[in-house]
mmCIF file as Biopython writes it, N, C-alpha, C and O atoms, coordinates in Angstrom:
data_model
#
loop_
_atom_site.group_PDB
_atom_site.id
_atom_site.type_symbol
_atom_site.label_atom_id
_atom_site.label_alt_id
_atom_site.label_comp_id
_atom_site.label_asym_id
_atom_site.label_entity_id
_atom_site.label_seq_id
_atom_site.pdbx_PDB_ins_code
_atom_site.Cartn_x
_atom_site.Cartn_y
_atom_site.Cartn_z
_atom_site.occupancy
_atom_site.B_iso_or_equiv
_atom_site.auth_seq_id
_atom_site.auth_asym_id
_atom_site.pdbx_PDB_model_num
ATOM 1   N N  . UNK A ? 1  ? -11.615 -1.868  -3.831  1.0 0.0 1  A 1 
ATOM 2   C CA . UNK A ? 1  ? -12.347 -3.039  -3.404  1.0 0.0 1  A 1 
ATOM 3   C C  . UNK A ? 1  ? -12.117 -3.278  -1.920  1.0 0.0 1  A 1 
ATOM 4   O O  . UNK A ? 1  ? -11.025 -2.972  -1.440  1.0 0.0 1  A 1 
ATOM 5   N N  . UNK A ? 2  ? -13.009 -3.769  -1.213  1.0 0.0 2  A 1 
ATOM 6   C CA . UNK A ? 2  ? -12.469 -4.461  0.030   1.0 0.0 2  A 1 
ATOM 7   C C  . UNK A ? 2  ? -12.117 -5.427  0.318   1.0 0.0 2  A 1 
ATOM 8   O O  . UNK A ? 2  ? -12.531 -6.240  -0.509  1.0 0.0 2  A 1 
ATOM 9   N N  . UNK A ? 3  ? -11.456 -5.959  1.180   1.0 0.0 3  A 1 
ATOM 10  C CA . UNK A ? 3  ? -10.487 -6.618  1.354   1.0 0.0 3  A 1 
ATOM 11  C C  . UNK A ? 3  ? -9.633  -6.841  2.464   1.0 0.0 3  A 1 
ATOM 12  O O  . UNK A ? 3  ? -10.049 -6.078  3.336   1.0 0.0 3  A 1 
ATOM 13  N N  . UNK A ? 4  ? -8.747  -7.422  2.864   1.0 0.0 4  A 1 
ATOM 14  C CA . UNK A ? 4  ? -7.882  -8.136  4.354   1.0 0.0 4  A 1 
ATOM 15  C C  . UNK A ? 4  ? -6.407  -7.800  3.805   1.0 0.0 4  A 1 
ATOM 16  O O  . UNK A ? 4  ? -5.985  -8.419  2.828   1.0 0.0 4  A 1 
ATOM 17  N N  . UNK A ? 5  ? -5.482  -6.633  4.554   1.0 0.0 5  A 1 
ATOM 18  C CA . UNK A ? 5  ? -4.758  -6.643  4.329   1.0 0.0 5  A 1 
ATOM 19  C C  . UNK A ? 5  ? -3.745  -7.855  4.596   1.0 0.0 5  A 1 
ATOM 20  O O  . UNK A ? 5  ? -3.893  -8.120  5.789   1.0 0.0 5  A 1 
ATOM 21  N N  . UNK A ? 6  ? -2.947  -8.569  4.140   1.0 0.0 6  A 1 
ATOM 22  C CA . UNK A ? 6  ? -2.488  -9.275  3.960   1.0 0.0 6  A 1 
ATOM 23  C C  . UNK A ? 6  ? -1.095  -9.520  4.852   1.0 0.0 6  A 1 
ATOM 24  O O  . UNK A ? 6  ? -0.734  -10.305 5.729   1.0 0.0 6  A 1 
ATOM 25  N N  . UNK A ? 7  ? -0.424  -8.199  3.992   1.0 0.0 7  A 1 
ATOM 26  C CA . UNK A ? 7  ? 1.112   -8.270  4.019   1.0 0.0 7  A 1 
ATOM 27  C C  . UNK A ? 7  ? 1.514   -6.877  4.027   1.0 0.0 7  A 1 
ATOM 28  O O  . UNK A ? 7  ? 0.483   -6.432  3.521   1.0 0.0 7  A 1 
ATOM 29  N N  . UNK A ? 8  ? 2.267   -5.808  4.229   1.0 0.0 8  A 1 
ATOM 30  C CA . UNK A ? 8  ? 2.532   -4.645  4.028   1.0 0.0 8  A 1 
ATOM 31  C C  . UNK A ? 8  ? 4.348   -4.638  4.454   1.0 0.0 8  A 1 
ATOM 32  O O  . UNK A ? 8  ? 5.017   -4.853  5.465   1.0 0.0 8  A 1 
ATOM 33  N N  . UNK A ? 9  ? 4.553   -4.335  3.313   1.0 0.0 9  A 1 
ATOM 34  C CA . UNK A ? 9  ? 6.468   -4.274  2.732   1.0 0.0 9  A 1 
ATOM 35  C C  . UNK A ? 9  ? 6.996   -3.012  2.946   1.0 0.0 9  A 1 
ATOM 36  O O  . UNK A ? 9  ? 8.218   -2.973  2.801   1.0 0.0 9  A 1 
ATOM 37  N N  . UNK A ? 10 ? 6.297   -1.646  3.339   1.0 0.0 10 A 1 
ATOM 38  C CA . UNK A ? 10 ? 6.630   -1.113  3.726   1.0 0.0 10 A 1 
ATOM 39  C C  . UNK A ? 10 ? 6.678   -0.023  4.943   1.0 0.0 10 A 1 
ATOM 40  O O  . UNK A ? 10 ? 5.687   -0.290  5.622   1.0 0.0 10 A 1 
ATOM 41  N N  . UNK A ? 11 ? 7.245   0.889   5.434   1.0 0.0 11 A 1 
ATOM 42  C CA . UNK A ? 11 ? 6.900   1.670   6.423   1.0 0.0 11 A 1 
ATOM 43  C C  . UNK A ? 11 ? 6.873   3.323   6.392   1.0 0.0 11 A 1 
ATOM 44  O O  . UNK A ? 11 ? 6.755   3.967   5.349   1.0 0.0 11 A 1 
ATOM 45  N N  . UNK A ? 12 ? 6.996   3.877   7.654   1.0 0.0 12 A 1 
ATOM 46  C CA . UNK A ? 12 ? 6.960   5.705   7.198   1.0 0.0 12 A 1 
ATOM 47  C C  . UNK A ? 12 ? 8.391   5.655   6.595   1.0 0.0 12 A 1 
ATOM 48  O O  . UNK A ? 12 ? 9.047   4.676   6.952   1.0 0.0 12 A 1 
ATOM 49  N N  . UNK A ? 13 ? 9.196   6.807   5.474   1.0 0.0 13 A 1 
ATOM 50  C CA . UNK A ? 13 ? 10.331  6.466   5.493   1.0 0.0 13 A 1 
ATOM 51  C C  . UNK A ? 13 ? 10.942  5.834   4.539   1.0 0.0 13 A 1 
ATOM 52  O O  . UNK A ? 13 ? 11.762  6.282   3.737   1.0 0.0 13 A 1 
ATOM 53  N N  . UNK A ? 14 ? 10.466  4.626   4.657   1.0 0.0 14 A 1 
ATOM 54  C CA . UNK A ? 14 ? 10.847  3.759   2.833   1.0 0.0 14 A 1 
ATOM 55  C C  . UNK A ? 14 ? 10.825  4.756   1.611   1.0 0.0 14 A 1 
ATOM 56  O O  . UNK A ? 14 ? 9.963   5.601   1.369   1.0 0.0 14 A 1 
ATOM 57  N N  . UNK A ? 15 ? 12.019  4.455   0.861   1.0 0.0 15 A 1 
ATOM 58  C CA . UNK A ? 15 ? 11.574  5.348   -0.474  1.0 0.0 15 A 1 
ATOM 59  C C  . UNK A ? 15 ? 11.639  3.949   -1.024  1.0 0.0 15 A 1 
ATOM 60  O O  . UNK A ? 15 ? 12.291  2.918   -0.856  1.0 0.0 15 A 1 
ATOM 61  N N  . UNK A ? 16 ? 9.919   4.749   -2.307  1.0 0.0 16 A 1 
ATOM 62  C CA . UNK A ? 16 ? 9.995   3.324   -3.319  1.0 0.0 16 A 1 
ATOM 63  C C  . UNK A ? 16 ? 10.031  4.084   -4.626  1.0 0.0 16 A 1 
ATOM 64  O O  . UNK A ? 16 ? 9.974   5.307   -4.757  1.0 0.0 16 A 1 
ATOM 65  N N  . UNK A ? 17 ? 10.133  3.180   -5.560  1.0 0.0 17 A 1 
ATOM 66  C CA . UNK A ? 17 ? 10.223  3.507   -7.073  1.0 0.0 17 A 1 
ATOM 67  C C  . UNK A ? 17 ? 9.060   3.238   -7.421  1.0 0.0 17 A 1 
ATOM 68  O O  . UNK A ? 17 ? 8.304   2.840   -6.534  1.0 0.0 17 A 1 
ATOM 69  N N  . UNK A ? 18 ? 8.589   3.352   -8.679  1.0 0.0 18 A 1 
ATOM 70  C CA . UNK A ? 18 ? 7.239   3.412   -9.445  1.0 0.0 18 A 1 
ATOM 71  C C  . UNK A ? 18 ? 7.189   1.382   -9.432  1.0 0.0 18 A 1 
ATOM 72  O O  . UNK A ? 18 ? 8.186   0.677   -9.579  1.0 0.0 18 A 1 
ATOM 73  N N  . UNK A ? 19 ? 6.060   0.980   -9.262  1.0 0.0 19 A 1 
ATOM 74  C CA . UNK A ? 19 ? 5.733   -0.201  -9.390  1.0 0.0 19 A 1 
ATOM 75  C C  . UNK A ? 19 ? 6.478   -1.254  -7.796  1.0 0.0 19 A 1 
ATOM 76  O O  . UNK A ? 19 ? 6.592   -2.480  -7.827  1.0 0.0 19 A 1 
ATOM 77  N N  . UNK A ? 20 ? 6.755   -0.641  -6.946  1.0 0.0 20 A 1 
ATOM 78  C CA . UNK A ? 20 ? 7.489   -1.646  -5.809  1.0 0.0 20 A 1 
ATOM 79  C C  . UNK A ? 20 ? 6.027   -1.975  -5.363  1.0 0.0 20 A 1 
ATOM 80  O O  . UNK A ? 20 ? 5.013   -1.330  -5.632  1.0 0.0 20 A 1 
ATOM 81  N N  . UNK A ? 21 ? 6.126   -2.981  -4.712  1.0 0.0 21 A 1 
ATOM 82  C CA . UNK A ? 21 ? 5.121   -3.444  -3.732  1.0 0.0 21 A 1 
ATOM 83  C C  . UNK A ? 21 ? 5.034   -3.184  -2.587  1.0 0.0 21 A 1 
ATOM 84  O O  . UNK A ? 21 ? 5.713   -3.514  -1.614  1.0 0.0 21 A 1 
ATOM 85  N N  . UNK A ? 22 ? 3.922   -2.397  -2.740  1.0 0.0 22 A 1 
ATOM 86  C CA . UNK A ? 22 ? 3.665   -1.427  -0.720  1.0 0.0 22 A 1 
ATOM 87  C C  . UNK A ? 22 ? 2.755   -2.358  0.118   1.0 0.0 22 A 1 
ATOM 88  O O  . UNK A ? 22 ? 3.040   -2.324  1.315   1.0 0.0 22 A 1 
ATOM 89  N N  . UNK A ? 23 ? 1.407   -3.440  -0.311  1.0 0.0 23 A 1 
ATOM 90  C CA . UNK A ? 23 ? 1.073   -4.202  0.807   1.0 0.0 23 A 1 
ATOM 91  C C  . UNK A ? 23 ? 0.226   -5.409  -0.404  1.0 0.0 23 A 1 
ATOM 92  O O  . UNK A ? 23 ? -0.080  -5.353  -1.595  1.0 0.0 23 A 1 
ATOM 93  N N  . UNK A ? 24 ? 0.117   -6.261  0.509   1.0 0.0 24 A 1 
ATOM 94  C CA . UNK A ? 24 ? -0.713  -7.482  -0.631  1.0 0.0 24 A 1 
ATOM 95  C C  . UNK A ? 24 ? -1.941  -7.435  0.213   1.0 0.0 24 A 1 
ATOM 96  O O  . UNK A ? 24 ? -1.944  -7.077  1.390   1.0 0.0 24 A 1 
ATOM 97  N N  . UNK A ? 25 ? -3.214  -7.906  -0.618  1.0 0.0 25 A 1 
ATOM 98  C CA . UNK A ? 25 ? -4.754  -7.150  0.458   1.0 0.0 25 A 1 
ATOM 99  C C  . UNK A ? 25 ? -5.372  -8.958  -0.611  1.0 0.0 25 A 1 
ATOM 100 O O  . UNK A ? 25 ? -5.283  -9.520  -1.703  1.0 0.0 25 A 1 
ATOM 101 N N  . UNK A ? 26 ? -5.830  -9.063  0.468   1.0 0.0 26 A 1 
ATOM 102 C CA . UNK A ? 26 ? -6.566  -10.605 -0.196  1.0 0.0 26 A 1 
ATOM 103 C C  . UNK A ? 26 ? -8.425  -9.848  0.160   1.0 0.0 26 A 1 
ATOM 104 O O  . UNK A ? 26 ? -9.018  -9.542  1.194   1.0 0.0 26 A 1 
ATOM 105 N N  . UNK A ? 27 ? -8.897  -9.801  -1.813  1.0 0.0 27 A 1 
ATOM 106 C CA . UNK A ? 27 ? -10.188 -9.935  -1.688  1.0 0.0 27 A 1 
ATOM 107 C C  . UNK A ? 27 ? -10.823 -10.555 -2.806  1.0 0.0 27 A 1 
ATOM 108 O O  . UNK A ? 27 ? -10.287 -10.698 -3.905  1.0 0.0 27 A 1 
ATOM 109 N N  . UNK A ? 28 ? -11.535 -10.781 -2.618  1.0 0.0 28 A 1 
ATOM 110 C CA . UNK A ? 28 ? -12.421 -12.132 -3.509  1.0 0.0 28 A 1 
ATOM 111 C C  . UNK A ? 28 ? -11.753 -13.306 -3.663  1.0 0.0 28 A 1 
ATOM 112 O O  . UNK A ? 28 ? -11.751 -13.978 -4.694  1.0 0.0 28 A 1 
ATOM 113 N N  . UNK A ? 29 ? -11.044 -13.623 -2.395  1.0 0.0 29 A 1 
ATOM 114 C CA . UNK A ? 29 ? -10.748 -15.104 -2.360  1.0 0.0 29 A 1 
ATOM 115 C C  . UNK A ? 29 ? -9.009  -15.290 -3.459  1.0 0.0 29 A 1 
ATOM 116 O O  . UNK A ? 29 ? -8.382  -16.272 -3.857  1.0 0.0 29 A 1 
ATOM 117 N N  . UNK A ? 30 ? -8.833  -14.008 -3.565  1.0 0.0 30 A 1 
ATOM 118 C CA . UNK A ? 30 ? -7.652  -13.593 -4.455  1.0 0.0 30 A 1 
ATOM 119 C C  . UNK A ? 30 ? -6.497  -12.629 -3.510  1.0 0.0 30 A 1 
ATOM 120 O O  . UNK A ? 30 ? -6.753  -11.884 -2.565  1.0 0.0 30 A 1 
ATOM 121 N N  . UNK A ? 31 ? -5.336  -12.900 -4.052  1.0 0.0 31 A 1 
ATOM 122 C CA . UNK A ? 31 ? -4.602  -12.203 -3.262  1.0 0.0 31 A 1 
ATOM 123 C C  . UNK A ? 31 ? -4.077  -10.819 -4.812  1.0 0.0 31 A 1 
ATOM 124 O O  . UNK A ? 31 ? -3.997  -10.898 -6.037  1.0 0.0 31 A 1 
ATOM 125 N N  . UNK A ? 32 ? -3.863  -9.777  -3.826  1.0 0.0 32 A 1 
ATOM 126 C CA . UNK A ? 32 ? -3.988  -8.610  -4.945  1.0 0.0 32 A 1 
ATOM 127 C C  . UNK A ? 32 ? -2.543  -7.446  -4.400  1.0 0.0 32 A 1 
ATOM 128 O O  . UNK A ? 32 ? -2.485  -6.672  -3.445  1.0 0.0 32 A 1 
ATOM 129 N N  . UNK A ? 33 ? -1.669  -7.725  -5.334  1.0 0.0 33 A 1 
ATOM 130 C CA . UNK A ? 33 ? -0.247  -7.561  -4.992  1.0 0.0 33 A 1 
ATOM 131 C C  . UNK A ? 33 ? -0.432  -5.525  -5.277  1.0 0.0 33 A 1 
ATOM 132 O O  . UNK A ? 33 ? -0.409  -5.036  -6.406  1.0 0.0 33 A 1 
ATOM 133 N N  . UNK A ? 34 ? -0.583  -4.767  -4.114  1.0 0.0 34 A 1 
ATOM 134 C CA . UNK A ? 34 ? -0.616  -3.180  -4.836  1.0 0.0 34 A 1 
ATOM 135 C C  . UNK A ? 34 ? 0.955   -2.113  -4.495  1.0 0.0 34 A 1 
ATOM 136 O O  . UNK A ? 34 ? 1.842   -2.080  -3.642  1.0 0.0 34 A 1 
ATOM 137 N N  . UNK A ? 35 ? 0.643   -1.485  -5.536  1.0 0.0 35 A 1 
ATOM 138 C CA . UNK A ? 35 ? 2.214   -1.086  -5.921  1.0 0.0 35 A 1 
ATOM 139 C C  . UNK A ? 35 ? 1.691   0.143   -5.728  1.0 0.0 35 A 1 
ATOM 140 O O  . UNK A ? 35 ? 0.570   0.645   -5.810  1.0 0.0 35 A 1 
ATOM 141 N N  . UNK A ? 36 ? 3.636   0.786   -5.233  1.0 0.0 36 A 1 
ATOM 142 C CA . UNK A ? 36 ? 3.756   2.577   -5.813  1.0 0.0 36 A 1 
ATOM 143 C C  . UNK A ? 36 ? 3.027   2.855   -7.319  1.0 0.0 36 A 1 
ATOM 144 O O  . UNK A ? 36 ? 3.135   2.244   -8.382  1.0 0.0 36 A 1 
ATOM 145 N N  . UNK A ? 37 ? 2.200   4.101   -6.919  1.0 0.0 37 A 1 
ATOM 146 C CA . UNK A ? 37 ? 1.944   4.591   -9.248  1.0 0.0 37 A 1 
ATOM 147 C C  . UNK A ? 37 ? 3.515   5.275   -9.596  1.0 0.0 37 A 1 
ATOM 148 O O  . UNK A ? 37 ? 4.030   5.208   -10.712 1.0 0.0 37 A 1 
ATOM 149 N N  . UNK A ? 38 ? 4.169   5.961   -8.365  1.0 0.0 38 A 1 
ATOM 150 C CA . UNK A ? 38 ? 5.067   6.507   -9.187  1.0 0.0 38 A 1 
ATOM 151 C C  . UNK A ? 38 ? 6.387   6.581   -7.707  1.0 0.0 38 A 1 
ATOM 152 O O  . UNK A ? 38 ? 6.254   6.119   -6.574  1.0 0.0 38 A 1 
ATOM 153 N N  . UNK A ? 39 ? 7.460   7.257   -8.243  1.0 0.0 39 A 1 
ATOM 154 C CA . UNK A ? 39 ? 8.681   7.142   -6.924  1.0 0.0 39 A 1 
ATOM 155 C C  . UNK A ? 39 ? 8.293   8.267   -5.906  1.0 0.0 39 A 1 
ATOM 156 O O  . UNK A ? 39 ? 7.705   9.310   -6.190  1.0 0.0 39 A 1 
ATOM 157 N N  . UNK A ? 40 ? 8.757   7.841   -4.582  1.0 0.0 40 A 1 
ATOM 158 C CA . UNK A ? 40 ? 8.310   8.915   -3.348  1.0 0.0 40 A 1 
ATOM 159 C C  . UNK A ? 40 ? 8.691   8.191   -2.080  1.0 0.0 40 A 1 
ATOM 160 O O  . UNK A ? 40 ? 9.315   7.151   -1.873  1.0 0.0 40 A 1 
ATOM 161 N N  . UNK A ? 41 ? 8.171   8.990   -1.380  1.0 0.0 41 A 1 
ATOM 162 C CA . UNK A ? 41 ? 8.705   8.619   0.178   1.0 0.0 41 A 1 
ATOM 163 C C  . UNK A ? 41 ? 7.088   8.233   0.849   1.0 0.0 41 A 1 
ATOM 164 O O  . UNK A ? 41 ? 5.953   8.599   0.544   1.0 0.0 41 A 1 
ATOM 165 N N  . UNK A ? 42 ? 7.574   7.424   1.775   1.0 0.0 42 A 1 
ATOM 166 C CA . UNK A ? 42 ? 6.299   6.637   2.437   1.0 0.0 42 A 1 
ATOM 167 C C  . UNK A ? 42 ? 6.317   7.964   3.537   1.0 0.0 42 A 1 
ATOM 168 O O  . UNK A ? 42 ? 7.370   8.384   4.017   1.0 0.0 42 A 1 
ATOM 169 N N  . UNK A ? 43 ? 4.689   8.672   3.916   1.0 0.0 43 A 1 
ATOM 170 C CA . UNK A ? 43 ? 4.879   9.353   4.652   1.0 0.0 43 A 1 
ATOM 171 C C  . UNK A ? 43 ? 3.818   9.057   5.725   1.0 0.0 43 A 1 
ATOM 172 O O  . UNK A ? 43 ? 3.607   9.755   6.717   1.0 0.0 43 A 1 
ATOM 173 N N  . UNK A ? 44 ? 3.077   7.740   5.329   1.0 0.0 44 A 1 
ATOM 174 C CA . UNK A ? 44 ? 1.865   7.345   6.418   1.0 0.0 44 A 1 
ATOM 175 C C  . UNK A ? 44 ? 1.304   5.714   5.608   1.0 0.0 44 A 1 
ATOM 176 O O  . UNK A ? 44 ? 1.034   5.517   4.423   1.0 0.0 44 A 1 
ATOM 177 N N  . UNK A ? 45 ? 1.280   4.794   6.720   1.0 0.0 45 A 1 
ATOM 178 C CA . UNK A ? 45 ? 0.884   3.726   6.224   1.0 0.0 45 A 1 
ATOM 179 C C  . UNK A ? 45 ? -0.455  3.461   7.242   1.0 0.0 45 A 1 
ATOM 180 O O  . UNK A ? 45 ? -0.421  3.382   8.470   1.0 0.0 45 A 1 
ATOM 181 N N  . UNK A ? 46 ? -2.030  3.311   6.070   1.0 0.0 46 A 1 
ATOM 182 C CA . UNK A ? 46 ? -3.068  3.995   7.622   1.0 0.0 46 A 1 
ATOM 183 C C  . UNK A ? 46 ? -3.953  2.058   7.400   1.0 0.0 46 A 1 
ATOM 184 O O  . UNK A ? 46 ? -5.174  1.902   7.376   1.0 0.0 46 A 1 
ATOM 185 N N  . UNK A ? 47 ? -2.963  0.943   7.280   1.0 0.0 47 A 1 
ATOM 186 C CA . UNK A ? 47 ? -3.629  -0.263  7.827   1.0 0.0 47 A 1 
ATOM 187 C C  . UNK A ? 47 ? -2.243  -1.112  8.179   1.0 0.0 47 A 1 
ATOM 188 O O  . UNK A ? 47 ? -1.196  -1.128  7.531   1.0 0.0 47 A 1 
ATOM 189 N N  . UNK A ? 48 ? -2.466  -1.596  9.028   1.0 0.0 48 A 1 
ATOM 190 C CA . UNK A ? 48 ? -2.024  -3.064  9.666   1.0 0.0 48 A 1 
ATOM 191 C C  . UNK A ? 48 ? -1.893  -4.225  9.085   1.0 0.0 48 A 1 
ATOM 192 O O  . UNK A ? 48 ? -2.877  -4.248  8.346   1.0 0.0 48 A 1 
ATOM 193 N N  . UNK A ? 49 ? -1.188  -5.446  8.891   1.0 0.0 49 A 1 
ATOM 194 C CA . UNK A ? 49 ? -1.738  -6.980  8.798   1.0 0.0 49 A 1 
ATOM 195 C C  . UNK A ? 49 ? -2.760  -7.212  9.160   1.0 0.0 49 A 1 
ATOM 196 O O  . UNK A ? 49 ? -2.989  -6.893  10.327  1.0 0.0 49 A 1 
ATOM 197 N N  . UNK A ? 50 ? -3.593  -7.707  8.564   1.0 0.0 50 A 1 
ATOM 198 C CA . UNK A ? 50 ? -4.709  -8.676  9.141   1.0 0.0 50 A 1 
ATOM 199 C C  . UNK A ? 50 ? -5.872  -7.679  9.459   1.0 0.0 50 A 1 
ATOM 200 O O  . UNK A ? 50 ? -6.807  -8.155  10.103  1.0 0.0 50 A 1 
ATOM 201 N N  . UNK A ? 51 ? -5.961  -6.103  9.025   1.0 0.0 51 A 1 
ATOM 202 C CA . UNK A ? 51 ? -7.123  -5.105  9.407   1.0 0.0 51 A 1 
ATOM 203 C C  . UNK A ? 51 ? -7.808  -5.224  8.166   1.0 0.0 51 A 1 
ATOM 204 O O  . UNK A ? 51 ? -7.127  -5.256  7.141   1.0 0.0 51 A 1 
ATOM 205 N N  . UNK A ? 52 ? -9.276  -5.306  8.084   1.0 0.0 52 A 1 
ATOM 206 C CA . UNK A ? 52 ? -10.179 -5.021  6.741   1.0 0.0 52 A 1 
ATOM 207 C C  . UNK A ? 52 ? -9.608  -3.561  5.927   1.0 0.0 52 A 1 
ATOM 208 O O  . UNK A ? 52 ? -8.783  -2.882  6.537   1.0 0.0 52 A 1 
ATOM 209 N N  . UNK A ? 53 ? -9.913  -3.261  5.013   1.0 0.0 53 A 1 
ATOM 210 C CA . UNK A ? 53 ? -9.865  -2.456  4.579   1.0 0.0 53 A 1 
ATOM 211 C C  . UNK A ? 53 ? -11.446 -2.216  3.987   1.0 0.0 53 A 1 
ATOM 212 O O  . UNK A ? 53 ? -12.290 -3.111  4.021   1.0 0.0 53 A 1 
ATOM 213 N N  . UNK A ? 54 ? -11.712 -0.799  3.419   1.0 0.0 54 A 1 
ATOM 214 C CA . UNK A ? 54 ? -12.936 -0.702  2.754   1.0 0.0 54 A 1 
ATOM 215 C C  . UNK A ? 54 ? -12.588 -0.188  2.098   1.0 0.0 54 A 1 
ATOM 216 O O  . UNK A ? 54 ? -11.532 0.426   2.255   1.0 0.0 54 A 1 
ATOM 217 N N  . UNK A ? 55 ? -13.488 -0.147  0.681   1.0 0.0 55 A 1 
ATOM 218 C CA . UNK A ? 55 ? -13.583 0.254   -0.478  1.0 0.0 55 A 1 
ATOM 219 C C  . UNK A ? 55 ? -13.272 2.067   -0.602  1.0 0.0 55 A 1 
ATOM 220 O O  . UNK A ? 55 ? -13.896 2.967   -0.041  1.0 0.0 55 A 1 
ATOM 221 N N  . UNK A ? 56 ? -12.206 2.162   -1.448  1.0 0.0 56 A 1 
ATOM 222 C CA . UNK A ? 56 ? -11.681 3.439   -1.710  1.0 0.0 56 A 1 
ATOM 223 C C  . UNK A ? 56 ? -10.982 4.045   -0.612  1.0 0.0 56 A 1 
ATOM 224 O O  . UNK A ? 56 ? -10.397 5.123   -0.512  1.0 0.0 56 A 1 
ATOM 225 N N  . UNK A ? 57 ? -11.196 3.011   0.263   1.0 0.0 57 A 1 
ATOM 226 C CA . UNK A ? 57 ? -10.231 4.000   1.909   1.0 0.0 57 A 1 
ATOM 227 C C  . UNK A ? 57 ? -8.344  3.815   1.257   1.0 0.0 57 A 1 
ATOM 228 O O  . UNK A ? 57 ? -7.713  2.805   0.946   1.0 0.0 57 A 1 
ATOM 229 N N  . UNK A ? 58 ? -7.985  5.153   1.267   1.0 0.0 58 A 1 
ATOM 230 C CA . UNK A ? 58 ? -6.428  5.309   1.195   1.0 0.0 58 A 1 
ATOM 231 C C  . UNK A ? 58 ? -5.806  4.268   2.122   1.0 0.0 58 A 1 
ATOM 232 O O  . UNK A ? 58 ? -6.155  4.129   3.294   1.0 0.0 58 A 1 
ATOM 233 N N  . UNK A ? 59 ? -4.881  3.563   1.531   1.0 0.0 59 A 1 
ATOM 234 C CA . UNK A ? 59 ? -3.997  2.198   2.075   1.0 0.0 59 A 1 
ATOM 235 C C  . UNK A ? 59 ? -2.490  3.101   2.375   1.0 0.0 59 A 1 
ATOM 236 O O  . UNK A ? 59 ? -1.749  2.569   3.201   1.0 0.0 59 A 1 
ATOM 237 N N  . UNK A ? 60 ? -2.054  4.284   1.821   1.0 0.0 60 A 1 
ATOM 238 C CA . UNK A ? 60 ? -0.233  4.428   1.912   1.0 0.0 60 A 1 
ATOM 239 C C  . UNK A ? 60 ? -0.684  5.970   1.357   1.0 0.0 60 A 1 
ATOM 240 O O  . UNK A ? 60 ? -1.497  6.266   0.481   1.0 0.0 60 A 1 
ATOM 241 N N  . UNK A ? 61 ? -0.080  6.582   1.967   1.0 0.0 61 A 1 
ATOM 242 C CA . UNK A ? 61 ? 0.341   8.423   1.618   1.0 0.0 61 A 1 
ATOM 243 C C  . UNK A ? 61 ? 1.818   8.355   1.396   1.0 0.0 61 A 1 
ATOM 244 O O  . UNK A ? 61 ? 2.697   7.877   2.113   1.0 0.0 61 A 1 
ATOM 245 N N  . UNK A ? 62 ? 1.878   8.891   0.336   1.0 0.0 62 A 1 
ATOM 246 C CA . UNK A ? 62 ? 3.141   9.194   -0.161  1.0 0.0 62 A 1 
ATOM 247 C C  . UNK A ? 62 ? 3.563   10.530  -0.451  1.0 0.0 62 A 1 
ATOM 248 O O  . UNK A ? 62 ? 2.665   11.310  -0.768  1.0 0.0 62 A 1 
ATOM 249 N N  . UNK A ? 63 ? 5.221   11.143  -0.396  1.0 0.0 63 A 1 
ATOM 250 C CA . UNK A ? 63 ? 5.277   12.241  -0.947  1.0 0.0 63 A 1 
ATOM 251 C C  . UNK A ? 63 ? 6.212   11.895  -2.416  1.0 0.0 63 A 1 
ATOM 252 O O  . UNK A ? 63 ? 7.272   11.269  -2.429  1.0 0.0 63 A 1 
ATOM 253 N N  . UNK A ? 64 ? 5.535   12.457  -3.566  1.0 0.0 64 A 1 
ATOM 254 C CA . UNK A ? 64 ? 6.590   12.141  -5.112  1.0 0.0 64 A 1 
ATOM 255 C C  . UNK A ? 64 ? 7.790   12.612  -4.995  1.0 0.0 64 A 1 
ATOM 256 O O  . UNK A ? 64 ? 7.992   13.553  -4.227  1.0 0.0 64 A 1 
ATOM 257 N N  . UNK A ? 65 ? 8.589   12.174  -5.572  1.0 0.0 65 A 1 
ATOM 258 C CA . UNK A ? 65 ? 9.827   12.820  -5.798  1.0 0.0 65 A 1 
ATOM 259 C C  . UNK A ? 65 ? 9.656   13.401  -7.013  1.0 0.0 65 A 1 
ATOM 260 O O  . UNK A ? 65 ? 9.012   13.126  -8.025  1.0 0.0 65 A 1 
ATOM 261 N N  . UNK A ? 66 ? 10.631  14.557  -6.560  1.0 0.0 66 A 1 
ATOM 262 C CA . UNK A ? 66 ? 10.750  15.865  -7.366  1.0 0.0 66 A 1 
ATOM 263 C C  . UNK A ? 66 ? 11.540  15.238  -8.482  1.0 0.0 66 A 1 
ATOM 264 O O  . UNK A ? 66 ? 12.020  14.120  -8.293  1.0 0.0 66 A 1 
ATOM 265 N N  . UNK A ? 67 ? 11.742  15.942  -9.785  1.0 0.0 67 A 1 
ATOM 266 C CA . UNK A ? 67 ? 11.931  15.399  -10.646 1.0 0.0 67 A 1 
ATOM 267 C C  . UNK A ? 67 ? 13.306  16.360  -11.049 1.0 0.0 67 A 1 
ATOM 268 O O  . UNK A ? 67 ? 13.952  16.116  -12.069 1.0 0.0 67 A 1 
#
């Protein structure tokens, strides 16, 4: 969906676990809390605070951790 990024919790670097919160994106008048799908390392974060986002544009590149 599109949307106003909000908030973004993390950076290049951060390791997160499955479900952490990587940025909050306010659209439809709603704020929309989006998480890791699974654990990895932040290897590119491609919006800002306060930049639009568009529909289906990648918000966070991650690499998984090996298992």
């Amino acid at each position: 969906m599109t949307g106003t990024i909000e908030k973004v919790f993390v950076k290049v670097g951060d390791k997160v676990e499955a479900g952490d919160p990587l940025m909050v994106m306010i659209a439809m008048k709603m704020e929309h809390t989006i998480r890791a799908p699974k654990a990895g390392t932040i290897k590119k974060v491609h919006f800002r605070e306060g930049v639009q986002a568009s529909r289906h544009a990648p918000l966070v590149e991650f690499e998984e951790e090996s298992e």
